[in-house]
C-alpha positions as CSV (number, residue, x, y, z in Angstrom):
1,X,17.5,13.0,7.2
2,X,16.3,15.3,10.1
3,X,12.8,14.1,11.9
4,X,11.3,17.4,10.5
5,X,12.4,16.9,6.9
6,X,11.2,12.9,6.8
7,X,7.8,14.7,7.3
8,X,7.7,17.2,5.4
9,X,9.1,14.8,2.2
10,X,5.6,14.4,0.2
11,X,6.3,10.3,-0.7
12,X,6.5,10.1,3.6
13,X,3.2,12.0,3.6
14,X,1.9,10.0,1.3
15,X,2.8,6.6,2.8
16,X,1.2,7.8,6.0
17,X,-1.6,8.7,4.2
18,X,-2.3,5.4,2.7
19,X,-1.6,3.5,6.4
20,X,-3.5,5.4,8.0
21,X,-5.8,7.3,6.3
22,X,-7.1,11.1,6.3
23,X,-9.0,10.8,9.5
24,X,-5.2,8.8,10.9
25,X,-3.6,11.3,9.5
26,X,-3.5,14.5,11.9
27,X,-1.8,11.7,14.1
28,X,1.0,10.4,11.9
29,X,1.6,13.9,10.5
30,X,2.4,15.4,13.6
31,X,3.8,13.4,16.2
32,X,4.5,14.6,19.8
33,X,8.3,14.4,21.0
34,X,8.1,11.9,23.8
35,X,5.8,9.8,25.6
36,X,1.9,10.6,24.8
37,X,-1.9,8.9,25.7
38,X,-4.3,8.1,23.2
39,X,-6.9,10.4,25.4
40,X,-3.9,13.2,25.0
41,X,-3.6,13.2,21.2
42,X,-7.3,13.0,20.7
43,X,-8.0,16.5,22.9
44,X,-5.0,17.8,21.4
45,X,-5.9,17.0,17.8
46,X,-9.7,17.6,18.3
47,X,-10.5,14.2,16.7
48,X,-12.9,10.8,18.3
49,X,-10.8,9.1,20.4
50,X,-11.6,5.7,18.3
51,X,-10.1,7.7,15.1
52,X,-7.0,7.8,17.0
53,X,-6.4,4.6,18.7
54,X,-7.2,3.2,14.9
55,X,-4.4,5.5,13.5
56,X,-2.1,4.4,16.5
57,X,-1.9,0.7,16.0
58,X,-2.2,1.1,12.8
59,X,1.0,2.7,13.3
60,X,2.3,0.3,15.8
61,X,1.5,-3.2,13.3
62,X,4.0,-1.0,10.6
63,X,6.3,-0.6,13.4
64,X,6.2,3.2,13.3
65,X,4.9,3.6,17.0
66,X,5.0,1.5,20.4
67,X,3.5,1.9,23.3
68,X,4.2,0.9,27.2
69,X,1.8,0.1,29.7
70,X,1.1,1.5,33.3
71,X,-1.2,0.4,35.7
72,X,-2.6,3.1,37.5
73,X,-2.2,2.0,41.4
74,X,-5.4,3.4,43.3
75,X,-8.6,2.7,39.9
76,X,-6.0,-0.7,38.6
77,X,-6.7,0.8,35.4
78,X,-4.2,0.5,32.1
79,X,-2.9,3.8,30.3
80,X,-1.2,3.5,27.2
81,X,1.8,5.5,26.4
82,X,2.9,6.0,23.3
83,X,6.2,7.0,21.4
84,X,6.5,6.9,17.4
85,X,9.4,5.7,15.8
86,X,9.5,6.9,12.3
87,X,13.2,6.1,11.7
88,X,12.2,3.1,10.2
89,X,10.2,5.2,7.3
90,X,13.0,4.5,4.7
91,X,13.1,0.2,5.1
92,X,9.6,0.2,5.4
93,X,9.0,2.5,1.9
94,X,11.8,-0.1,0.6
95,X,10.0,-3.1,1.8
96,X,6.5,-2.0,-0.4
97,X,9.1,-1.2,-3.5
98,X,10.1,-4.8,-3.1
99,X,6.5,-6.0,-2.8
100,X,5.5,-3.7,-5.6
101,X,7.9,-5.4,-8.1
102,X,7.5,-8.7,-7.7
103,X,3.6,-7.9,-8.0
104,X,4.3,-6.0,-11.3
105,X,6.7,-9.0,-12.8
106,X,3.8,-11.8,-12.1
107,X,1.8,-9.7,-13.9
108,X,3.7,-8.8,-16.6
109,X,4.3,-12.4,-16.8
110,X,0.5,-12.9,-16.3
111,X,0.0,-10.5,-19.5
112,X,2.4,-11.8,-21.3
113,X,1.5,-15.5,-21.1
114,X,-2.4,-15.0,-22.1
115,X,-4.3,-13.9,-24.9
116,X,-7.2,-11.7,-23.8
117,X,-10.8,-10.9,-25.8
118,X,-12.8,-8.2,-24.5
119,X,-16.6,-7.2,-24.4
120,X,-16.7,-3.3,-25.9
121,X,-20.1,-3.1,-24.3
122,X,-19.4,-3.4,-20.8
123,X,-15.8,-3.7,-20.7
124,X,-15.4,-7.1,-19.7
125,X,-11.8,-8.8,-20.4
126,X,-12.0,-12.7,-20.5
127,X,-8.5,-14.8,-21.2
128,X,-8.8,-16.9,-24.5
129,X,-10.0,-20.2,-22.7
130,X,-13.0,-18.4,-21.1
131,X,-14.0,-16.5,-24.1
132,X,-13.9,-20.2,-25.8
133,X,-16.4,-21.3,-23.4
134,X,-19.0,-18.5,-24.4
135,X,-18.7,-19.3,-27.8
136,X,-16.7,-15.6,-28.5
137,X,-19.8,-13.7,-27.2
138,X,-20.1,-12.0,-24.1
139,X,-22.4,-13.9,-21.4
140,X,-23.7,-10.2,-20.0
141,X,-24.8,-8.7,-23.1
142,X,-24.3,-11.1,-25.7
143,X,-21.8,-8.6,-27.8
144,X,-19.0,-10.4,-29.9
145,X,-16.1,-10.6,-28.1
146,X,-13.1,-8.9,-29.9
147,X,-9.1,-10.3,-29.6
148,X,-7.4,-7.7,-27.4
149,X,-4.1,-6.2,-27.8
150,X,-2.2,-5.8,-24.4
151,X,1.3,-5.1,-26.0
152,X,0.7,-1.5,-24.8
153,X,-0.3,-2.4,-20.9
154,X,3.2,-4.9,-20.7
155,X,5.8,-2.1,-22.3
156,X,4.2,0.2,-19.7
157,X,4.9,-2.5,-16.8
158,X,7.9,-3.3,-18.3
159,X,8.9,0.4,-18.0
160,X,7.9,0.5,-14.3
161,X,10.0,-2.3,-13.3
162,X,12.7,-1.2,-15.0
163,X,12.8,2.2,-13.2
164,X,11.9,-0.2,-9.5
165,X,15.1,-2.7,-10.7
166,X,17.3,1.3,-10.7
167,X,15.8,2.1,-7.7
168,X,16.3,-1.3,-6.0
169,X,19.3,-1.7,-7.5
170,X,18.2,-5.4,-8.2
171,X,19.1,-7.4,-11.5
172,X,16.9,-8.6,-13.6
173,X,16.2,-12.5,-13.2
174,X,15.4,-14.1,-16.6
175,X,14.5,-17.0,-14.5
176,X,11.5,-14.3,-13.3
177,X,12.4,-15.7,-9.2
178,X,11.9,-11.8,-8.8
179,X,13.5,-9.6,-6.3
């Protein structure tokens, strides 16, 4: 995939979004062929120069931008130069798909292995051995606390990690090791 079309795909758009933010974003969204200095991108863009040296190494811990330094001879001062890297993009999306399954089997598994009672007043959940404790009454309001039926929340996990297994390509693990 071309450099302008891995921008222009809306899940890369959004995954820069969500590193950086909206006020990161006029960085990641339009990065500068070659070599460029914080101070640059900040006239350039029209944005505080703090906005964009958070967007940067922001950037740089995802591995999606590095930087070399030069010392400037005569004032002994450091300049950052910059250069993003976004062909990493695709392991990187992989990597969170990874993380994102293994979140949604423990808890699926989570779900699955406790009963839950729930205060209708303020929409408090509290697993069986909690609600025990408070005598079946909720300790904000004093309400009744009612058996909840999750069946609904696990297929809809169980849906989801099914299409992330097809994705992945990963087996499902009875053992529930995960990924």
């Amino acid at each position: 995939m071309a450099f302008e079309e891995l921008l222009e795909d809306p899940v890369i758009q959004k995954y820069l979004h969500e590193l950086v933010g909206p006020t990161g974003m006029p960085v990641a969204a339009a990065p500068p062929d070659g070599e460029v200095t914080d101070e640059e991108l900040a006239e350039e863009l029209g944005l505080e120069l703090n906005d964009v040296r958070r967007a940067l190494f922001i950037l740089y811990e995802n591995d999606l931008a590095s930087y070399r330094r030069v010392r400037d001879e005569d004032s002994g001062w450091l300049t950052y130069l910059w250069t993003f890297q976004y062909d990493n993009i695709p392991e990187n999306l992989e990597e969170e798909m990874y993380r994102l399954l293994e979140g949604l089997e423990q808890r699926e598994s989570y779900e699955e292995d406790h009963q839950f009672y729930l205060c209708e007043v303020d929409s408090i959940r509290f697993e069986f051995e909690e609600a025990m404790e408070f005598g079946f009454e909720c300790p904000e309001c004093g309400s009744p606390l009612e058996s909840m039926e999750n069946s609904r929340l696990v297929e809809a996990m169980e849906w989801r990690i099914d299409q992330l297994r097809e994705e992945l390509n990963v087996e499902h693990d009875d053992a529930g090791a995960g990924a």
